[in-house]
Backbone as JSON Lines, residues from 0, in Angstrom:
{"i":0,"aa":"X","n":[-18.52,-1.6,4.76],"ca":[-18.66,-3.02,5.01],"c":[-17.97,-3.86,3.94]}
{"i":1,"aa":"X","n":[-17.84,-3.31,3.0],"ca":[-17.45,-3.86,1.87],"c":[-16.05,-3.2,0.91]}
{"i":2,"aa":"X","n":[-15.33,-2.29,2.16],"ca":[-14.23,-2.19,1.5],"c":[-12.98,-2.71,1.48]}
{"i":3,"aa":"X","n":[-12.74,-3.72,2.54],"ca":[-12.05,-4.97,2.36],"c":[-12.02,-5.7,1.88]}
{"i":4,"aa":"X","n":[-10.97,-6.28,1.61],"ca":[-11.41,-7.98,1.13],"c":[-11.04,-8.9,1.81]}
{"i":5,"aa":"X","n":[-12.01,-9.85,2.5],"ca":[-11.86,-10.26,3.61],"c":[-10.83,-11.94,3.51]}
{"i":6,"aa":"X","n":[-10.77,-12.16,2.16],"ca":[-10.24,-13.33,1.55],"c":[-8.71,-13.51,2.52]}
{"i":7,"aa":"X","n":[-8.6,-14.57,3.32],"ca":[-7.15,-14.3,3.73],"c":[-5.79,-14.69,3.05]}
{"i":8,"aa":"X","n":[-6.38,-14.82,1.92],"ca":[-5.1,-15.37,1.2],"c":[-4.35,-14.17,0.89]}
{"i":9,"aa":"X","n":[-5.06,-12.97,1.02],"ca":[-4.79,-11.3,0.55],"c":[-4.19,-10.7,1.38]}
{"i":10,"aa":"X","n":[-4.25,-11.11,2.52],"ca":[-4.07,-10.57,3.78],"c":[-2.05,-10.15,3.92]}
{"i":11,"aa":"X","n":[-1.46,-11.09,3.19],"ca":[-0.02,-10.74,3.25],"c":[0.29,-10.22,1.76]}
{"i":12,"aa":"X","n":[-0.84,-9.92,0.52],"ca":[-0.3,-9.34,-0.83],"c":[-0.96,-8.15,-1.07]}
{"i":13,"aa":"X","n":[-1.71,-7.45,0.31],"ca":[-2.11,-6.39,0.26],"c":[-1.66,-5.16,1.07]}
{"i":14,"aa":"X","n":[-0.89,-4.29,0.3],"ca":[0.2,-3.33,0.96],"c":[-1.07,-1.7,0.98]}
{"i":15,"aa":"X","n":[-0.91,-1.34,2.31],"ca":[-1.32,0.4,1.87],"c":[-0.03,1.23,2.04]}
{"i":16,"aa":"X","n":[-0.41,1.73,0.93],"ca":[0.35,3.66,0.98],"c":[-0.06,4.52,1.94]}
{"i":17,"aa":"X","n":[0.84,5.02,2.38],"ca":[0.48,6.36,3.34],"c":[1.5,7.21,3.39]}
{"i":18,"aa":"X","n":[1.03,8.48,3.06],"ca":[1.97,9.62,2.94],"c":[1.82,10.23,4.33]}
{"i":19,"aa":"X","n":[3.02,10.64,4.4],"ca":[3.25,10.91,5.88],"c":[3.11,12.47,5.62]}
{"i":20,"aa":"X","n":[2.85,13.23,4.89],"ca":[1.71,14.72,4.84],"c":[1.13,14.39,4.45]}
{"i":21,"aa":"X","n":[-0.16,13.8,4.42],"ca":[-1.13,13.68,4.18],"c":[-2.22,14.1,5.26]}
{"i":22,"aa":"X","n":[-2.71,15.09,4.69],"ca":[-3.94,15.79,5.37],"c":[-5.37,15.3,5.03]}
{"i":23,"aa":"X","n":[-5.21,14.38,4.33],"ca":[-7.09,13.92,4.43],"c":[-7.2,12.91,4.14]}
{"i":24,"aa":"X","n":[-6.69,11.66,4.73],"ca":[-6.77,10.6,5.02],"c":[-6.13,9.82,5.82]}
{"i":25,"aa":"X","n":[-6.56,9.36,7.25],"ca":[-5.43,8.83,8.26],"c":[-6.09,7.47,8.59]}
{"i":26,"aa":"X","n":[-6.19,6.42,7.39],"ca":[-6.91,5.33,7.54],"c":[-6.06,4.02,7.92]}
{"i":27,"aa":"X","n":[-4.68,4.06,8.38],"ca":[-3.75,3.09,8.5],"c":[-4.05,2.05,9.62]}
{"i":28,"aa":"X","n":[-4.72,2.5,10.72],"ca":[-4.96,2.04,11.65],"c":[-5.98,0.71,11.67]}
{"i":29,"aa":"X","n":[-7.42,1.35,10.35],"ca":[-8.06,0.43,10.07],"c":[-7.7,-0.49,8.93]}
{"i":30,"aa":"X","n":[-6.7,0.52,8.6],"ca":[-6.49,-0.68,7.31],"c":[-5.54,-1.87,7.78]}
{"i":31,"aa":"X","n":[-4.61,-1.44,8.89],"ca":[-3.86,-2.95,9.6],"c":[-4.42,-3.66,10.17]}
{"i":32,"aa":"X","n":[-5.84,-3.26,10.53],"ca":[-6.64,-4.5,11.23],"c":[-7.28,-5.37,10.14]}
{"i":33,"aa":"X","n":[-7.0,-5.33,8.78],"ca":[-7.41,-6.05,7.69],"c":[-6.17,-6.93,7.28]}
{"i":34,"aa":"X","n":[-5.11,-6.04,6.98],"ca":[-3.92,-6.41,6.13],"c":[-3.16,-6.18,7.03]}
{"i":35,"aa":"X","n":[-1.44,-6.74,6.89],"ca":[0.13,-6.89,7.48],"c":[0.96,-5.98,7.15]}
{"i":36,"aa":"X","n":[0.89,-5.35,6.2],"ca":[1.52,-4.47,5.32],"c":[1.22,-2.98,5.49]}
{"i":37,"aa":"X","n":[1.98,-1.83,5.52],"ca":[1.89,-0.63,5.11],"c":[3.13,0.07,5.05]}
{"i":38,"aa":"X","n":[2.93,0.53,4.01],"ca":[4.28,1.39,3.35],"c":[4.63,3.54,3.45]}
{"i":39,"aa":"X","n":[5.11,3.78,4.24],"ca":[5.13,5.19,4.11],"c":[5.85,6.01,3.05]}
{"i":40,"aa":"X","n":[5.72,6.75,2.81],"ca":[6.42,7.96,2.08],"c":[6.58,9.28,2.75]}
{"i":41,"aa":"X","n":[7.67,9.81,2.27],"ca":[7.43,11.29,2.64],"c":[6.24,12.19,1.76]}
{"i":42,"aa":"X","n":[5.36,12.15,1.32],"ca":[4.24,13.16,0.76],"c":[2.97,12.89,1.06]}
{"i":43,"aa":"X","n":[2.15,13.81,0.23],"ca":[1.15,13.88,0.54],"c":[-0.16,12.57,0.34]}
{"i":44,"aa":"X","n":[-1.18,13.0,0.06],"ca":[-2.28,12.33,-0.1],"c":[-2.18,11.69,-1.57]}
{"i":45,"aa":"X","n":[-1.72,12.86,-2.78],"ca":[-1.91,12.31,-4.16],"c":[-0.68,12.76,-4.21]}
{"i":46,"aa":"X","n":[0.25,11.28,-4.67],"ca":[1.54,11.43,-4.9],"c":[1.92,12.44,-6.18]}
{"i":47,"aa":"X","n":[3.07,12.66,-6.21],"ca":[3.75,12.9,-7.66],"c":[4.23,12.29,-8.39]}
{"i":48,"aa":"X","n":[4.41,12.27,-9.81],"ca":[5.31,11.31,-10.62],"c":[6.07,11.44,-10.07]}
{"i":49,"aa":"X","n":[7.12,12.23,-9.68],"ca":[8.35,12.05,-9.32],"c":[7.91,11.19,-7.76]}
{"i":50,"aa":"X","n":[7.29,11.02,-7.07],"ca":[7.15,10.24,-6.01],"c":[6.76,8.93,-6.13]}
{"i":51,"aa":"X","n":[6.02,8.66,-7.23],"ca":[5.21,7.62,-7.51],"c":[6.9,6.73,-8.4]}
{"i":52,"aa":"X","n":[7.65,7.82,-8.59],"ca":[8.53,7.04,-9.49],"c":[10.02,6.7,-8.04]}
{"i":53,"aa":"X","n":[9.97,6.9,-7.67],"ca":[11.02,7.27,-6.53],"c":[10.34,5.99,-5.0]}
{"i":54,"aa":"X","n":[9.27,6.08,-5.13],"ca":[8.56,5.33,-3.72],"c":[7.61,3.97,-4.16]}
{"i":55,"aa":"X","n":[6.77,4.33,-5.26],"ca":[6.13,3.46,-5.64],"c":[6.42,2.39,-6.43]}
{"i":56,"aa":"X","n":[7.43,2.77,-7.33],"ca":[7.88,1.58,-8.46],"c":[8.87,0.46,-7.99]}
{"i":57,"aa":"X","n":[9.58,1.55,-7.09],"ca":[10.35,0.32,-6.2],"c":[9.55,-1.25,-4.84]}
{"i":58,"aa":"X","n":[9.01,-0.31,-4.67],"ca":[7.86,-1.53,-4.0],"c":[7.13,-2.61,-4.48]}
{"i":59,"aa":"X","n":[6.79,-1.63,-5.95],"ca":[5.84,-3.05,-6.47],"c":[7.21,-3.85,-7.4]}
{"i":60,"aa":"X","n":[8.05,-3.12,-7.96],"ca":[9.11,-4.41,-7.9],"c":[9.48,-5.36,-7.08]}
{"i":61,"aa":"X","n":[9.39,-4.61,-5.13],"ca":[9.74,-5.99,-4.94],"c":[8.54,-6.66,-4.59]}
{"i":62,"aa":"X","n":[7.67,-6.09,-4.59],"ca":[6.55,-7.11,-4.65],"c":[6.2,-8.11,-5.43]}
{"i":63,"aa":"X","n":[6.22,-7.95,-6.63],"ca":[6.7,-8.7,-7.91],"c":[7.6,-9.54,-7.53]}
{"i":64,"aa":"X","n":[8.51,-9.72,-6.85],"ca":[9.68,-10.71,-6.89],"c":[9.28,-11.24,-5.61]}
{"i":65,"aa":"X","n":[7.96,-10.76,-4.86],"ca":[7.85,-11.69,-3.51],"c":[7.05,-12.31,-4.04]}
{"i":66,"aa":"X","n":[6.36,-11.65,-4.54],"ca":[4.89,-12.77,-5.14],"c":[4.57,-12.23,-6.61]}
{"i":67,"aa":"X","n":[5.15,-13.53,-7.1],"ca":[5.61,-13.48,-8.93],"c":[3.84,-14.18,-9.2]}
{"i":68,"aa":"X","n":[3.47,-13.26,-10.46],"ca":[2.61,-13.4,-10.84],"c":[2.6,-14.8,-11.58]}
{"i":69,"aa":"X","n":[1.25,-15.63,-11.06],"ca":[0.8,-17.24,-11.44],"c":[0.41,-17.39,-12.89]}
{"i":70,"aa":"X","n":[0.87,-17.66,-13.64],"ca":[0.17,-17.83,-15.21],"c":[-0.18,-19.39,-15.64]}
Protein backbone atom coordinates (compact mmCIF):
# COMPACT_ATOMS: atom_id res chain seq x y z
CA UNK A 1 0.00 0.00 0.00
CA UNK A 2 2.73 2.04 0.66
CA UNK A 3 5.23 1.31 -1.88
CA UNK A 4 4.54 4.07 -4.15
CA UNK A 5 4.67 7.37 -4.00
CA UNK A 6 1.62 8.59 -4.91
CA UNK A 7 2.84 12.43 -5.15
CA UNK A 8 2.26 13.30 -8.91
CA UNK A 9 4.83 15.53 -9.29
CA UNK A 10 7.06 12.05 -9.25
CA UNK A 11 5.16 10.50 -11.60
CA UNK A 12 7.48 11.70 -14.74
CA UNK A 13 11.08 11.66 -12.34
CA UNK A 14 10.48 8.19 -11.43
CA UNK A 15 12.24 5.64 -13.80
CA UNK A 16 12.22 1.58 -13.05
CA UNK A 17 14.99 -0.78 -14.03
CA UNK A 18 14.25 -4.00 -15.43
CA UNK A 19 16.55 -6.55 -16.51
CA UNK A 20 15.36 -8.41 -19.19
CA UNK A 21 16.89 -11.92 -17.38
CA UNK A 22 15.62 -11.36 -14.61
CA UNK A 23 14.14 -14.30 -12.89
CA UNK A 24 12.63 -12.95 -9.70
CA UNK A 25 11.04 -10.01 -10.24
CA UNK A 26 8.47 -9.12 -13.08
CA UNK A 27 6.96 -5.99 -11.39
CA UNK A 28 6.89 -3.55 -14.56
CA UNK A 29 3.42 -3.84 -15.19
CA UNK A 30 2.53 -2.52 -11.70
CA UNK A 31 5.03 -0.28 -11.55
CA UNK A 32 3.64 1.65 -14.96
CA UNK A 33 0.41 1.96 -13.46
CA UNK A 34 2.22 4.36 -10.90
CA UNK A 35 5.00 5.94 -13.03
CA UNK A 36 5.72 6.82 -17.17
CA UNK A 37 9.02 5.59 -17.22
CA UNK A 38 10.85 2.18 -17.47
CA UNK A 39 14.18 1.40 -18.59
CA UNK A 40 15.46 -2.17 -19.76
CA UNK A 41 18.75 -3.79 -19.80
CA UNK A 42 20.08 -6.83 -21.00
CA UNK A 43 20.72 -8.64 -17.33
CA UNK A 44 19.67 -9.89 -14.60
CA UNK A 45 17.90 -9.00 -11.33
CA UNK A 46 21.26 -7.60 -9.49
CA UNK A 47 23.18 -5.81 -12.00
CA UNK A 48 26.98 -5.81 -12.42
CA UNK A 49 29.45 -3.06 -12.15
CA UNK A 50 30.19 -3.50 -15.42
CA UNK A 51 26.32 -3.14 -16.15
CA UNK A 52 25.54 -0.67 -13.68
CA UNK A 53 28.49 1.22 -15.43
CA UNK A 54 27.47 0.59 -19.11
CA UNK A 55 23.32 0.95 -18.50
CA UNK A 56 22.92 2.77 -15.39
CA UNK A 57 25.26 5.79 -15.35
CA UNK A 58 24.20 6.76 -18.62
CA UNK A 59 20.55 7.22 -17.67
CA UNK A 60 20.92 8.98 -14.62
CA UNK A 61 23.11 11.40 -16.61
CA UNK A 62 20.48 12.04 -18.70
CA UNK A 63 18.27 12.30 -16.14
CA UNK A 64 20.29 14.84 -14.51
CA UNK A 65 20.16 17.01 -17.54
CA UNK A 66 16.25 16.44 -17.78
CA UNK A 67 15.66 17.32 -14.40
CA UNK A 68 18.71 19.34 -12.98
CA UNK A 69 18.78 19.23 -9.43
CA UNK A 70 16.89 22.57 -7.53
CA UNK A 71 19.31 24.19 -4.98
Amino acid sequence: AIQFNSNPCNKDRIWGLFGEKDTLAHFEPLFLEHYNHSFHFPGGHTPTSEEVHTWYVPLAERMLMEYPLNH
